[in-house]
N, C-alpha and C positions, 0 to 999 in steps of 0.2 A: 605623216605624209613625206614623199619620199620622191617627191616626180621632179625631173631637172627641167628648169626651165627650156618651153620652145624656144626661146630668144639667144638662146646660147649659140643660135644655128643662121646669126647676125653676121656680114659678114667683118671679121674682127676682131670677134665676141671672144675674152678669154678668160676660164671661169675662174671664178675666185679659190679662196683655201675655207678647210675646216668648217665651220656651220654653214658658213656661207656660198658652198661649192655648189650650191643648182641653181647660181646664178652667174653673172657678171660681173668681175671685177673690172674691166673696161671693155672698149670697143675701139681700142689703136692708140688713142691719145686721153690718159686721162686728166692732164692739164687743160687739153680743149675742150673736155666736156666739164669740167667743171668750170671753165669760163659760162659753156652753155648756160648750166643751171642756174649760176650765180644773175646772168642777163635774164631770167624769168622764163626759159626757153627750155624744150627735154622734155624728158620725164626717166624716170629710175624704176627698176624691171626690181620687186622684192615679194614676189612670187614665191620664195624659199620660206617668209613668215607663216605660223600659224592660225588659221583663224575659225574659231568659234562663233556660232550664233544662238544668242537666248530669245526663247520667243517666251509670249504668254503675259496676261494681265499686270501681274505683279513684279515682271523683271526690273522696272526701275526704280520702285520702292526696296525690291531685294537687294539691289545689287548696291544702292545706295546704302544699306546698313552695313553692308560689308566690306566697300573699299573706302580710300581716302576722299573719294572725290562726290558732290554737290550732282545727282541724277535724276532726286526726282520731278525737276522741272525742265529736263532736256528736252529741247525742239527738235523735231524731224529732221534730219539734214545737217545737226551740229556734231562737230565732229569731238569732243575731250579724252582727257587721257587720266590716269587713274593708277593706283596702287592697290594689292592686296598684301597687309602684312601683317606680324608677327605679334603674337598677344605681346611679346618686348617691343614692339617697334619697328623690328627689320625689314625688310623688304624682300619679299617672298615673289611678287610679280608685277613687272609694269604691262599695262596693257591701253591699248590708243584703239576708240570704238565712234562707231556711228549709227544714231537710231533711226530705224523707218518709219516707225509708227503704229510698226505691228512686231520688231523684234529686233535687237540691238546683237547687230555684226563686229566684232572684235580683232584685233590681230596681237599679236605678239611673239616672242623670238622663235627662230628657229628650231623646236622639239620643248620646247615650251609647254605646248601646248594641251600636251596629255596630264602632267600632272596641275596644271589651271584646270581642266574639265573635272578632273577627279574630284580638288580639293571643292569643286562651286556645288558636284550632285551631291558630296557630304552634305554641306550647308543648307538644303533643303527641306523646310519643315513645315509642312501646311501651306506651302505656297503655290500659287499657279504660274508656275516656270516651266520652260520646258530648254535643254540644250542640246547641243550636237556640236561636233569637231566637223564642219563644211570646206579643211583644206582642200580638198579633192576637187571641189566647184568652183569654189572661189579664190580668186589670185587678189594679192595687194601691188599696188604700183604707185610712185611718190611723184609727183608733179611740185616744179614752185609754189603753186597755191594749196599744195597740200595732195590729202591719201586721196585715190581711187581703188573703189573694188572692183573689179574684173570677172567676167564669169572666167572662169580656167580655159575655157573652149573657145574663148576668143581673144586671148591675150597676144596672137599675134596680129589679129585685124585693130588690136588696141596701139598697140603698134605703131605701124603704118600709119594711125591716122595723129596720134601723141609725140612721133618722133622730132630731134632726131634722139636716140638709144643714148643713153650714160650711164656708168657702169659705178659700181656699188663705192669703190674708190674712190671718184666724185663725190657720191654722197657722203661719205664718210668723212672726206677732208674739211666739208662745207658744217659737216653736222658739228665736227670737234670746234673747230671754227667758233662758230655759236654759244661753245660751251654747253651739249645737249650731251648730258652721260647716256650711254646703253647698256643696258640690264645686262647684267652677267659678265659683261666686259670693262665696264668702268665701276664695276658693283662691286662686293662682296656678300658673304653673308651674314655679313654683321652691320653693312649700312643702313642708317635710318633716312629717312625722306631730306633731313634738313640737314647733312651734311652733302648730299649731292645737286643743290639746287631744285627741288622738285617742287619747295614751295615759293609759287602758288600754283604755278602749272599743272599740278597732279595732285594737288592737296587744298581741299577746302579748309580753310580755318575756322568757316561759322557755319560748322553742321553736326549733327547728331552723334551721337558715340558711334564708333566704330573700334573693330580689333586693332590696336596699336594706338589709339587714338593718347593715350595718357602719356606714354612716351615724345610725341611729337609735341603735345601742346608743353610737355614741361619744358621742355628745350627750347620752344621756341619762345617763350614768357619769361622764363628762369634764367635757364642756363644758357650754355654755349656747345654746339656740336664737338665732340671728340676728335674728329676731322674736318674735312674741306676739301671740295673737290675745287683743283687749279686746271688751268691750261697753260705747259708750259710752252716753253719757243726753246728751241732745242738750234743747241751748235751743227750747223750742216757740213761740216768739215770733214765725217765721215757720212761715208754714202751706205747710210743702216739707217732702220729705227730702231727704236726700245721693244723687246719684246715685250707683248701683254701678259703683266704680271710680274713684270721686274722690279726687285728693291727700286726703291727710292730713296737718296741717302744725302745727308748733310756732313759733309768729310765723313768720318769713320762709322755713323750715327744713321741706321735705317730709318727712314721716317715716314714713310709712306709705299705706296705701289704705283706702279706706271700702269695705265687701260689704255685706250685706244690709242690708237699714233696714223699720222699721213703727210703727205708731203701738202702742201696747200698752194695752190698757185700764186698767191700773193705774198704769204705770210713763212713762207716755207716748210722746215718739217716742227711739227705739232704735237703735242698729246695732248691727253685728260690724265690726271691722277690724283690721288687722296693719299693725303698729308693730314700728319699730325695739325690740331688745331693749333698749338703755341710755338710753329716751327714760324719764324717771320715773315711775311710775305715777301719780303726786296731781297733776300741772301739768294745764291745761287746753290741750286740743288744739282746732282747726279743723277740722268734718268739710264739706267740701264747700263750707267759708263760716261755718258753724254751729257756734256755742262747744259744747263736747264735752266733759264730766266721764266720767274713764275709772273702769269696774268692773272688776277685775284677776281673768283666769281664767284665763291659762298664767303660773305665776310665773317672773318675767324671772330669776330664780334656778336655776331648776329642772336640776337635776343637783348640786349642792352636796352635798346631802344625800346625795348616793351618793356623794360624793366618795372613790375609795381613798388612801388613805397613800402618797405616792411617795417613793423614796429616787435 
């Protein structure tokens, strides 16, 4: 899917970079629109996402063996989000769905979305599934209370009546904020679920085997993730951020990578990145050049607390 959003044609509207170019990355001010969002107020135009739809009998029992997450008792109308990954553990695709009742609508990142369709028709064996790639129909749009789907054909009468318009900037700033990684930008492909925060959000603990499953529960019982994703608060004394995918370094010592970065209205400029697990949480890191005070959101601990008794 390839169509640039009608909304770009707001007046203001100025599009984003790189995956995100067939939308908005603001509409004049994007401190004021992220004032908006933050007041419960807006919505966010992500029409650029790709979105699949599984229909047919068995797609919630299927689709439950396959990712991380707890599907086959999803209600109509609930919205969760979900992993497919790697017989090691990695993470291969996040994806954030809503069921109807009669077929469970998906989105996920921008060009994403062809190889999720490919890998799901592999995994079909005797099942009553049926999918499709419905970019083309359907749009995603992000409200405070969360996704809307959109028919594509009326995304500007969605519009009109959701605004006023906030541009991906906004969202972006609000989402790091939070501490909410994005796939492919706060990823790599060697991350697993529980160094990025994902459980429980995207990861059931108490459900059936799935592909990767044995990597995550040992980590999370056993050991301790290999990383962590931080949120750092970055020196604003220069007027840059970190590019995405820049070392991350402790004096002379790379120890991570930088992902997402924004200016924040409150907080000011921000990233996401994944650090080594035993780099200390209170030292000051290097994001890109840029002195770095970390905010701890996977703790480098994490499995301790489940530790069992061994004899």
């Amino acid at each position: 899917m390839s169509v640039t959003s009608p909304l770009l044609d707001l007046p203001g509207a100025v599009a984003a970079e790189g995956v995100d170019a067939r939308v908005a990355a603001h509409y004049g001010s994007f401190n004021r629109e992220q004032r908006t969002l933050a007041s419960g107020d807006g919505f966010v135009d992500l029409s650029h996402r790709d979105v699949l739809r599984v229909a047919g009998p068995d797609r919630l029992t299927w689709l439950h063996s396959l990712t991380t997450q707890h599907l086959t008792g999803l209600a109509p109308g609930e919205w969760t989000q979900a992993l497919v990954l790697s017989p090691n553990g990695h993470v291969e695709h996040a994806i954030t769905g809503v069921d109807d009742g009669e077929a469970l609508t998906l989105h996920t990142e921008p060009g994403a979305g062809a190889s999720l369709l490919e890998f799901l028709q592999r995994m079909v064996f005797m099942m009553r599934v049926e999918m499709s790639d419905v970019s083309d129909d359907v749009a995603v749009a992000w409200r405070p209370k969360g996704y809307d789907l959109v028919p594509r054909d009326r995304l500007t009468t969605y519009a009109e009546a959701a605004g006023p318009a906030c541009g991906l900037w906004a969202f972006e700033a609000l989402r790091i904020a939070r501490g909410e990684p994005r796939f492919g930008v706060d990823t790599d492909h060697r991350t697993i679920p529980n160094e990025a925060g994902w459980i429980p959000s995207a990861v059931h603990l108490d459900k059936g085997c799935y592909r990767g499953q044995e990597t995550v529960a040992r980590v999370h019982t056993l050991g301790r993730p290999p990383r962590r994703l931080t949120l750092l608060h970055l020196d604003g004394s220069e007027n840059r951020l970190p590019v995405r995918g820049a070392d991350l370094t402790q004096g002379d010592k790379v120890v991570g990578f930088v992902g997402s970065s924004a200016r924040h209205f409150e907080l000011g400029p921000i990233a996401l990145a994944l650090v080594k697990r035993n780099v200390p949480v209170d030292v000051t890191l290097e994001a890109d050049g840029l002195v770095a005070s970390q905010e701890v959101l996977v703790d480098p601990e994490i499995g301790l607390h489940v530790r069992p008794k061994l004899r």
